[in-house]
PDB file of N, CA, C and O in Angstrom, chain B, residues numbered from 101:
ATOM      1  N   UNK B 101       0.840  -1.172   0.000  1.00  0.00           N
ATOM      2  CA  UNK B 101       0.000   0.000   0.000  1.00  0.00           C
ATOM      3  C   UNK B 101       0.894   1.246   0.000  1.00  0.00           C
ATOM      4  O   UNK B 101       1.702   1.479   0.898  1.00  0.00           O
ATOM      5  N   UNK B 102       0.692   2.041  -1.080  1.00  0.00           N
ATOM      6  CA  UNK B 102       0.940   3.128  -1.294  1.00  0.00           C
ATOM      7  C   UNK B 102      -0.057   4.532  -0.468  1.00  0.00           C
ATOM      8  O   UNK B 102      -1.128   4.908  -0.945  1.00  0.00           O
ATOM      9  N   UNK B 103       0.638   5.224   0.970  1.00  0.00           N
ATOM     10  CA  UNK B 103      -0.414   6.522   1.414  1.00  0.00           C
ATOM     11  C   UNK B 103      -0.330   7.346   0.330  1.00  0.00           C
ATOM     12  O   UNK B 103      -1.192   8.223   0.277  1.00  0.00           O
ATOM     13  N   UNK B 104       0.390   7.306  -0.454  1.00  0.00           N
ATOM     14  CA  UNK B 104       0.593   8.927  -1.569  1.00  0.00           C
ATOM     15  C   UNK B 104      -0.759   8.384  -2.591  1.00  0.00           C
ATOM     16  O   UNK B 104      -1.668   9.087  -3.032  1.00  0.00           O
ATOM     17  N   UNK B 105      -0.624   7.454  -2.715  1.00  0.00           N
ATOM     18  CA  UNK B 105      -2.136   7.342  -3.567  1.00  0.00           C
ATOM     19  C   UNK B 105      -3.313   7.261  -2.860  1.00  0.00           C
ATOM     20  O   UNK B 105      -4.326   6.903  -3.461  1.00  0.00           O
ATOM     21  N   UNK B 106      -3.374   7.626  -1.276  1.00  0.00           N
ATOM     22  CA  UNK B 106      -4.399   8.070  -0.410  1.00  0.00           C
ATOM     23  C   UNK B 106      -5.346   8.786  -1.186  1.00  0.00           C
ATOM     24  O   UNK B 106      -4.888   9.643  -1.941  1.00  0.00           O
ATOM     25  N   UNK B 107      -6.472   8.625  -1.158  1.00  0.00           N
ATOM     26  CA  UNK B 107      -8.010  10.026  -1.426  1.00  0.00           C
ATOM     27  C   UNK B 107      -8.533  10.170  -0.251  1.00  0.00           C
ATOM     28  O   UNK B 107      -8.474   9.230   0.542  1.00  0.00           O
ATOM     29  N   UNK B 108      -8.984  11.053   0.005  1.00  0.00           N
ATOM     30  CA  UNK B 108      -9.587  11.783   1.091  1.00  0.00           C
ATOM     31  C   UNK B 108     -10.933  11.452   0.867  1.00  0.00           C
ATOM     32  O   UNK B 108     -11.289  12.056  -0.145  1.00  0.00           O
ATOM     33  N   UNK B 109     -12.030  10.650   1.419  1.00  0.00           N
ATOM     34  CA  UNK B 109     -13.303  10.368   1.607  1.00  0.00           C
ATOM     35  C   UNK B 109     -14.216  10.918   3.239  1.00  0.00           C
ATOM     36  O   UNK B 109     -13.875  10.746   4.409  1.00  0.00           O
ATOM     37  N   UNK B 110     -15.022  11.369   2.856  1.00  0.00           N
ATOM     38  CA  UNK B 110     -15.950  11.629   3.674  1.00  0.00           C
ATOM     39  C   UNK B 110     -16.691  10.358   4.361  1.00  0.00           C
ATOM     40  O   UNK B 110     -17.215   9.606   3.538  1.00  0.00           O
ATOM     41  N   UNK B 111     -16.837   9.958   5.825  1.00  0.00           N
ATOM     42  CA  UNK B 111     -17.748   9.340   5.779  1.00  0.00           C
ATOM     43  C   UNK B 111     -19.316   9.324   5.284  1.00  0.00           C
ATOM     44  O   UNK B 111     -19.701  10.466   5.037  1.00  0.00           O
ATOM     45  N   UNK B 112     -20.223   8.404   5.097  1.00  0.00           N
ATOM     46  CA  UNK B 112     -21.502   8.691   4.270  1.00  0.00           C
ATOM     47  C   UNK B 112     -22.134   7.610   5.209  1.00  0.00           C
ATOM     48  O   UNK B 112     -21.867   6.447   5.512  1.00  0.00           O
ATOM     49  N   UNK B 113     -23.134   8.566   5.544  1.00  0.00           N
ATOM     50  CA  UNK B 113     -24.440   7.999   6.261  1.00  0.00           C
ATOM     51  C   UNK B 113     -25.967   8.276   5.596  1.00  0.00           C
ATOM     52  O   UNK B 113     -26.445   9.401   5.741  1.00  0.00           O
ATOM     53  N   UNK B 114     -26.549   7.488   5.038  1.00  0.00           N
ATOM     54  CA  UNK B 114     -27.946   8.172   4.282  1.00  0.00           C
ATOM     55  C   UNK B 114     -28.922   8.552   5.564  1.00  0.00           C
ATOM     56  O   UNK B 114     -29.834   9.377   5.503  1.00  0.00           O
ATOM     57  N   UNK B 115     -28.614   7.912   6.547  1.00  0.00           N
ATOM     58  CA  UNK B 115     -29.748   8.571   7.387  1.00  0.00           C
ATOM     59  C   UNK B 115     -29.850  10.057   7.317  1.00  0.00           C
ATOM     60  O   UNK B 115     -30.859  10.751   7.200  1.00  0.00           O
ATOM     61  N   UNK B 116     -28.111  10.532   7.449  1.00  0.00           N
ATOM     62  CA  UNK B 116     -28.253  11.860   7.958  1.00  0.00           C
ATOM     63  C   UNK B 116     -28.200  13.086   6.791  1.00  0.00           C
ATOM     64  O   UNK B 116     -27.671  14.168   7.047  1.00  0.00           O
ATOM     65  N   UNK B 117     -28.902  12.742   5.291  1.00  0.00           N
ATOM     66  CA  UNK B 117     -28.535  13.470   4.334  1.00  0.00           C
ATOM     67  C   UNK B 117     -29.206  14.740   4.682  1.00  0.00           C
ATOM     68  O   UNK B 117     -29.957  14.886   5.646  1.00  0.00           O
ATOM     69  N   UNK B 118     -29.014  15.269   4.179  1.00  0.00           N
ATOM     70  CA  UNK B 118     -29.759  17.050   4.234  1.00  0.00           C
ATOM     71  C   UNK B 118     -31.121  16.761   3.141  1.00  0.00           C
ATOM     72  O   UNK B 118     -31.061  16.395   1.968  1.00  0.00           O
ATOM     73  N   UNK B 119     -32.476  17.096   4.063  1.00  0.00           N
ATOM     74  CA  UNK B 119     -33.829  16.846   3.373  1.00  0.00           C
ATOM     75  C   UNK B 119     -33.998  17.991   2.614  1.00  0.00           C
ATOM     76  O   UNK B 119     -34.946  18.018   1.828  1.00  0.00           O
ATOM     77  N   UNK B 120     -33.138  19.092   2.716  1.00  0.00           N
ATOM     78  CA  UNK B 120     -33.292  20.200   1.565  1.00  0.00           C
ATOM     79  C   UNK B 120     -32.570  19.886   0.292  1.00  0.00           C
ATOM     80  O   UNK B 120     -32.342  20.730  -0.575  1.00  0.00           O
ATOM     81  N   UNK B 121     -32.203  18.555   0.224  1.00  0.00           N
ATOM     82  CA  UNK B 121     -31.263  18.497  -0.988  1.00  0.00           C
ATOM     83  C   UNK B 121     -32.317  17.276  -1.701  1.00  0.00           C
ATOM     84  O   UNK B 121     -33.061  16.506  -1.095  1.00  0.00           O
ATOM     85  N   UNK B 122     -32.108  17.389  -3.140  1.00  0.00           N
ATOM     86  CA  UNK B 122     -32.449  16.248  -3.954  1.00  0.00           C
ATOM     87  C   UNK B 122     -32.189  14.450  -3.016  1.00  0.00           C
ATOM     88  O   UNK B 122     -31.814  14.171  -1.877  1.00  0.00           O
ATOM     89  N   UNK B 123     -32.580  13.678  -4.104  1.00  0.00           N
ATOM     90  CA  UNK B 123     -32.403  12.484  -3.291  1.00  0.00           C
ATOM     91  C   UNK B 123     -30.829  12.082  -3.755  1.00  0.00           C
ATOM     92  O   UNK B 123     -30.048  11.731  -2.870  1.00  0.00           O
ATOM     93  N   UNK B 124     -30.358  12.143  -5.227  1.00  0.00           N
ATOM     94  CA  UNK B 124     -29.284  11.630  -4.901  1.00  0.00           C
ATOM     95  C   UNK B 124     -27.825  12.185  -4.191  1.00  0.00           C
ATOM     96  O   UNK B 124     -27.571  13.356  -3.910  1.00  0.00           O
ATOM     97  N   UNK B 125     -27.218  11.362  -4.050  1.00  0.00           N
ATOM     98  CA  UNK B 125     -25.449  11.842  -3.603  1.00  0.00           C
ATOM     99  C   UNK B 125     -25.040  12.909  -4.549  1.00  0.00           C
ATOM    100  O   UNK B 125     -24.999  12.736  -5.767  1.00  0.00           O
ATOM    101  N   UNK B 126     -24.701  14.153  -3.877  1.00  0.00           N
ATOM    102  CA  UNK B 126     -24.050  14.968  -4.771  1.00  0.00           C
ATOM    103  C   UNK B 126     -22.851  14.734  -4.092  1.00  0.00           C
ATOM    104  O   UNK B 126     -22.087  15.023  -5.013  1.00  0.00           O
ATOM    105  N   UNK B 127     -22.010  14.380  -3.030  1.00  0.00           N
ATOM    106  CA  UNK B 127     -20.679  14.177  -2.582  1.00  0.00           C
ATOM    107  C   UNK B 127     -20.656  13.192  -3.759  1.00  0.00           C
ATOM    108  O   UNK B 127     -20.073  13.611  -4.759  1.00  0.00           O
ATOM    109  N   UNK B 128     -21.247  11.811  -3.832  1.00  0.00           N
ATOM    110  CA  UNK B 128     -21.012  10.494  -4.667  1.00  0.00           C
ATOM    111  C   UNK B 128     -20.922  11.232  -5.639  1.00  0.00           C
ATOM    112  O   UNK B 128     -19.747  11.556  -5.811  1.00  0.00           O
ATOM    113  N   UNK B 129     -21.557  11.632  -6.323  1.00  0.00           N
ATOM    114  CA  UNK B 129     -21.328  11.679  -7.694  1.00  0.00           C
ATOM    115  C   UNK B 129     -20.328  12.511  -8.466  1.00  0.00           C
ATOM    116  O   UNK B 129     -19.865  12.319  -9.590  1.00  0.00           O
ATOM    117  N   UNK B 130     -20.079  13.593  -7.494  1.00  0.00           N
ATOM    118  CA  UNK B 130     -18.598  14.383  -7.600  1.00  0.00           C
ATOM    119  C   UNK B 130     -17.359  13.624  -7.183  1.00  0.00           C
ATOM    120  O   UNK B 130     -16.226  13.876  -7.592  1.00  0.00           O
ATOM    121  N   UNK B 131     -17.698  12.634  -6.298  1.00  0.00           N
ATOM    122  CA  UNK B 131     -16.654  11.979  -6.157  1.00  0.00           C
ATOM    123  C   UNK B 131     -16.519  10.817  -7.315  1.00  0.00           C
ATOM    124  O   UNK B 131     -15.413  10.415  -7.676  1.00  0.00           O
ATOM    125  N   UNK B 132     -17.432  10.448  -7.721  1.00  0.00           N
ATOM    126  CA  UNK B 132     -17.173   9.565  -9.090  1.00  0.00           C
ATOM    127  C   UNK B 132     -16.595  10.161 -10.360  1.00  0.00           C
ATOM    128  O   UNK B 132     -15.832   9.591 -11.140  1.00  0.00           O
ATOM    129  N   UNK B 133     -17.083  11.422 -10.454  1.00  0.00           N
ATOM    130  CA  UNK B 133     -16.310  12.744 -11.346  1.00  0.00           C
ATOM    131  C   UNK B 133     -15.017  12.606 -11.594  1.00  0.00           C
ATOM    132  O   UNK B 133     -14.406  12.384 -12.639  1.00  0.00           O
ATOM    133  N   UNK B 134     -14.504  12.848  -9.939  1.00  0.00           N
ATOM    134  CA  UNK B 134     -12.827  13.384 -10.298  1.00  0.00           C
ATOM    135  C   UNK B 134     -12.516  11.968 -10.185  1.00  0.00           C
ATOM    136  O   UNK B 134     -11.849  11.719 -11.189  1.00  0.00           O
ATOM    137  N   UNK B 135     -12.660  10.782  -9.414  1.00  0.00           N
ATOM    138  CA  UNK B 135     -11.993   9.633  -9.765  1.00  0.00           C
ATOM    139  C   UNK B 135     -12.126   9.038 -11.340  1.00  0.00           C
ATOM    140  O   UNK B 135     -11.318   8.158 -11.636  1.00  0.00           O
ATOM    141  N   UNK B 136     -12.930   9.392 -12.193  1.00  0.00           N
ATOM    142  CA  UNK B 136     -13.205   8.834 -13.632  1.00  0.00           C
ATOM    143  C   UNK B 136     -11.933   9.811 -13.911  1.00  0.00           C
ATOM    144  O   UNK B 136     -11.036   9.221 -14.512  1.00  0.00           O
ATOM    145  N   UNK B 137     -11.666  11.113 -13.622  1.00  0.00           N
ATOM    146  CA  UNK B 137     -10.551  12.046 -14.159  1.00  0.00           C
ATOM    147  C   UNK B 137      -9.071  11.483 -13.658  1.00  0.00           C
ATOM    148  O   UNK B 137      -7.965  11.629 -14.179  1.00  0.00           O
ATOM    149  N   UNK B 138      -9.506  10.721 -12.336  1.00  0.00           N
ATOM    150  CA  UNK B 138      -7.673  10.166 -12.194  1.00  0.00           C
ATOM    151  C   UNK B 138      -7.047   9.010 -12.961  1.00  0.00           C
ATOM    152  O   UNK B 138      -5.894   8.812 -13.345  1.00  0.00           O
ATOM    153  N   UNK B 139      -8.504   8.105 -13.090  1.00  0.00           N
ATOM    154  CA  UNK B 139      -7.734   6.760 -14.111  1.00  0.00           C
ATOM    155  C   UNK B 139      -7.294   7.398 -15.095  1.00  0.00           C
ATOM    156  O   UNK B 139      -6.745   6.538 -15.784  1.00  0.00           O
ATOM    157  N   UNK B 140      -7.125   8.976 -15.905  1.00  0.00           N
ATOM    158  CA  UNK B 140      -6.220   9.156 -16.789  1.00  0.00           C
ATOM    159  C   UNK B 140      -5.427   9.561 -16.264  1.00  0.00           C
ATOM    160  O   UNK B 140      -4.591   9.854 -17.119  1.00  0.00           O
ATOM    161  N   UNK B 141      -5.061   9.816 -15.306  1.00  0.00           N
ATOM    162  CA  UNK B 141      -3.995  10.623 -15.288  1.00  0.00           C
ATOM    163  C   UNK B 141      -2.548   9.017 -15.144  1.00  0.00           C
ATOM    164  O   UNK B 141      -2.599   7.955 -14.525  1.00  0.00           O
ATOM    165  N   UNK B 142      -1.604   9.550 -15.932  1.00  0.00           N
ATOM    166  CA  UNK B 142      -0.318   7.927 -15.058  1.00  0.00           C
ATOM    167  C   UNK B 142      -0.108   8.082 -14.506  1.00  0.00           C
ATOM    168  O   UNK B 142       0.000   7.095 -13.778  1.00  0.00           O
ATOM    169  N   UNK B 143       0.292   9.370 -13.869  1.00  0.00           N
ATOM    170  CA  UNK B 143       0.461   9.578 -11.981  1.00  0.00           C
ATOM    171  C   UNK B 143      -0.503  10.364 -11.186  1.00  0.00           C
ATOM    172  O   UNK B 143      -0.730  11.570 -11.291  1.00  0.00           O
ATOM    173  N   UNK B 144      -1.033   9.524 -10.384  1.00  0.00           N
ATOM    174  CA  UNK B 144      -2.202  10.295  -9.440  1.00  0.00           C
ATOM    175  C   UNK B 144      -1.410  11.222  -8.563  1.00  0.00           C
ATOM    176  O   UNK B 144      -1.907  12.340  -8.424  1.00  0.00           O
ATOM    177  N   UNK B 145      -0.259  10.978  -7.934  1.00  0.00           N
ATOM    178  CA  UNK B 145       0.435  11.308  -6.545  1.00  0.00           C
ATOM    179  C   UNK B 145       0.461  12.570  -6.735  1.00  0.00           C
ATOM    180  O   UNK B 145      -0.364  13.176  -6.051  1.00  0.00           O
ATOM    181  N   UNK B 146       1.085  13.183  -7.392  1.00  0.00           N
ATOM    182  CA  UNK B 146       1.496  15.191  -7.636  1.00  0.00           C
ATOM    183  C   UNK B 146      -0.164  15.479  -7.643  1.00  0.00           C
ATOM    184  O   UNK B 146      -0.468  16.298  -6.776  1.00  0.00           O
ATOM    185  N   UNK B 147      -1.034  15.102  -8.246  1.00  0.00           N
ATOM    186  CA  UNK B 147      -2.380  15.801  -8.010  1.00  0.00           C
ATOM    187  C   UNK B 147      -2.775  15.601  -6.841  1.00  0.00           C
ATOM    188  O   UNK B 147      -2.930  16.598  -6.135  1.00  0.00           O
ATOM    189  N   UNK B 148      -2.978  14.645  -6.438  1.00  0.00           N
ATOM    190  CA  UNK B 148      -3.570  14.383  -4.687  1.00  0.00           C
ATOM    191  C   UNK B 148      -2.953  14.963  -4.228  1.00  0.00           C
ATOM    192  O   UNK B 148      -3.723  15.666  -3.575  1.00  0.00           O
ATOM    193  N   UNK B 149      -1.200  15.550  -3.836  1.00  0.00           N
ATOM    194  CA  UNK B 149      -0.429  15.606  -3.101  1.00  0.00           C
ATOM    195  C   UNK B 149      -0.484  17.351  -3.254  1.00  0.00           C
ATOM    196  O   UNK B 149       0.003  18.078  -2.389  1.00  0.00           O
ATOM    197  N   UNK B 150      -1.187  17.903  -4.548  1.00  0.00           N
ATOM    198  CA  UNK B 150      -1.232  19.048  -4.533  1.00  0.00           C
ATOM    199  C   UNK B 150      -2.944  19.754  -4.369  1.00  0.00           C
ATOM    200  O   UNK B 150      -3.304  20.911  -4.154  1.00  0.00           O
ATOM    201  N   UNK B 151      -3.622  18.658  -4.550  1.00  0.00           N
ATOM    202  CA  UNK B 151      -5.137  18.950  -3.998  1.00  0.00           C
ATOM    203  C   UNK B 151      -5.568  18.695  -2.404  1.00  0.00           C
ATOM    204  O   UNK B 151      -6.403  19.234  -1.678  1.00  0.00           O
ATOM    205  N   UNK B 152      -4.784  17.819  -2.241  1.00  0.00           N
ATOM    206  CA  UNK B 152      -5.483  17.647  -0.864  1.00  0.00           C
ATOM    207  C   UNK B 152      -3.864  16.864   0.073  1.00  0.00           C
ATOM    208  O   UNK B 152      -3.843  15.922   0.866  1.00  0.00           O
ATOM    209  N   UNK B 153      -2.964  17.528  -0.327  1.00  0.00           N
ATOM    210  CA  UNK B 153      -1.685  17.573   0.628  1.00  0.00           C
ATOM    211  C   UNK B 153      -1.440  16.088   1.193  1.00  0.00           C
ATOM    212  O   UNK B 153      -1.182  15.852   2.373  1.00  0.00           O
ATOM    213  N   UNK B 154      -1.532  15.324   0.391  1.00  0.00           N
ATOM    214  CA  UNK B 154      -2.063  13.683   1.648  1.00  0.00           C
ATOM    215  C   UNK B 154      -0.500  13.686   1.740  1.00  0.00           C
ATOM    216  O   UNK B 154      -0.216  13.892   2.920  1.00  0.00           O
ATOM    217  N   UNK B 155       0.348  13.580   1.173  1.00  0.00           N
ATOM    218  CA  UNK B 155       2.032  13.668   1.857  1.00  0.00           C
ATOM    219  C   UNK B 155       2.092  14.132   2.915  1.00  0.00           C
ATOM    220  O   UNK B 155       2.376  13.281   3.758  1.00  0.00           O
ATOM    221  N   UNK B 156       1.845  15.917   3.624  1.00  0.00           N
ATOM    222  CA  UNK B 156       1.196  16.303   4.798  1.00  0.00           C
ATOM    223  C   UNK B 156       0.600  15.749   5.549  1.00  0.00           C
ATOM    224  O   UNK B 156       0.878  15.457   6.713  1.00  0.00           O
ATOM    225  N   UNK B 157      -0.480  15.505   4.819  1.00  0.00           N
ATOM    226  CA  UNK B 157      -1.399  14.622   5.973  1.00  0.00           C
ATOM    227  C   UNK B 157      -0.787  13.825   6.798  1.00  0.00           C
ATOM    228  O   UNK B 157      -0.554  14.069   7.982  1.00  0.00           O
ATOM    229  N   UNK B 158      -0.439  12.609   6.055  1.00  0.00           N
ATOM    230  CA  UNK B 158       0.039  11.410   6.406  1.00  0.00           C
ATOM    231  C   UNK B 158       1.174  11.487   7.605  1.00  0.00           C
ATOM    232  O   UNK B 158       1.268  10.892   8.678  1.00  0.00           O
ATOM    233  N   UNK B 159       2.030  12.527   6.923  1.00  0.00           N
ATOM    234  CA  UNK B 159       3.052  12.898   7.933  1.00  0.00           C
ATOM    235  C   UNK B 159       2.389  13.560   9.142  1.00  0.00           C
ATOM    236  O   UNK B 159       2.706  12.730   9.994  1.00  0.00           O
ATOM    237  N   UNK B 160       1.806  14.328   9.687  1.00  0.00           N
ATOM    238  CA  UNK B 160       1.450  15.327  10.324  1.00  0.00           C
ATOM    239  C   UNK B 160       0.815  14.162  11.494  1.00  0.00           C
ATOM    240  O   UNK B 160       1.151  14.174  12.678  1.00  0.00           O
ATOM    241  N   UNK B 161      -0.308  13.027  10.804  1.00  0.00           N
ATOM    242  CA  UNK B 161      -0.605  11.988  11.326  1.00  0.00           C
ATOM    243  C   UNK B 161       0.536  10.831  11.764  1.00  0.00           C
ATOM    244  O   UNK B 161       0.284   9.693  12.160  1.00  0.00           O
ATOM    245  N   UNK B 162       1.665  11.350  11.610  1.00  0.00           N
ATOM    246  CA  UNK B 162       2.643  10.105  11.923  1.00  0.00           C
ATOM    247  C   UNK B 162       2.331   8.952  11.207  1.00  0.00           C
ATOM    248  O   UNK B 162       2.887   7.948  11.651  1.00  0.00           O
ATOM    249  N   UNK B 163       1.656   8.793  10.293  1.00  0.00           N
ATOM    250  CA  UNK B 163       1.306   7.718   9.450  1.00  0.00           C
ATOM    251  C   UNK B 163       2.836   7.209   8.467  1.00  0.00           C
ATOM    252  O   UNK B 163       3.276   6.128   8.075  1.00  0.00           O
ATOM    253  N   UNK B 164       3.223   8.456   8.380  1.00  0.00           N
ATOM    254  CA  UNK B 164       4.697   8.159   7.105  1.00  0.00           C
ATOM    255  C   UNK B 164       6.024   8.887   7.965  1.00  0.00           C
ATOM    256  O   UNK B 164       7.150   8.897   7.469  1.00  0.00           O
TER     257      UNK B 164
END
């Protein structure tokens, strides 16, 4: 297991969706978005690592 190819996920509970919103997942389906956009990319790591810092992370968490 590679952390640099970490994504950042929200937990998801349907109980607790917001009743002012439509029925489906708008987290899901944005999150299906940019993951359909990473299987092109050949390296995920520099984008994650520059969208959502998971190198940082990981470290900061003592994880790496």
């Amino acid at each position: 297991m590679n952390p640099e190819n970490g994504y950042p996920v929200v937990p998801y509970n349907a109980e607790f969706q917001n009743p002012d919103r439509s029925n489906k997942d708008e987290y899901l389906l944005a999150l299906m978005e940019e993951i359909d956009d990473l299987k092109k990319m050949a390296d995920v790591r520099p984008y994650l690592d520059e969208m959502y810092k998971v190198r940082q992370s990981f470290k900061a968490a003592k994880l790496i």
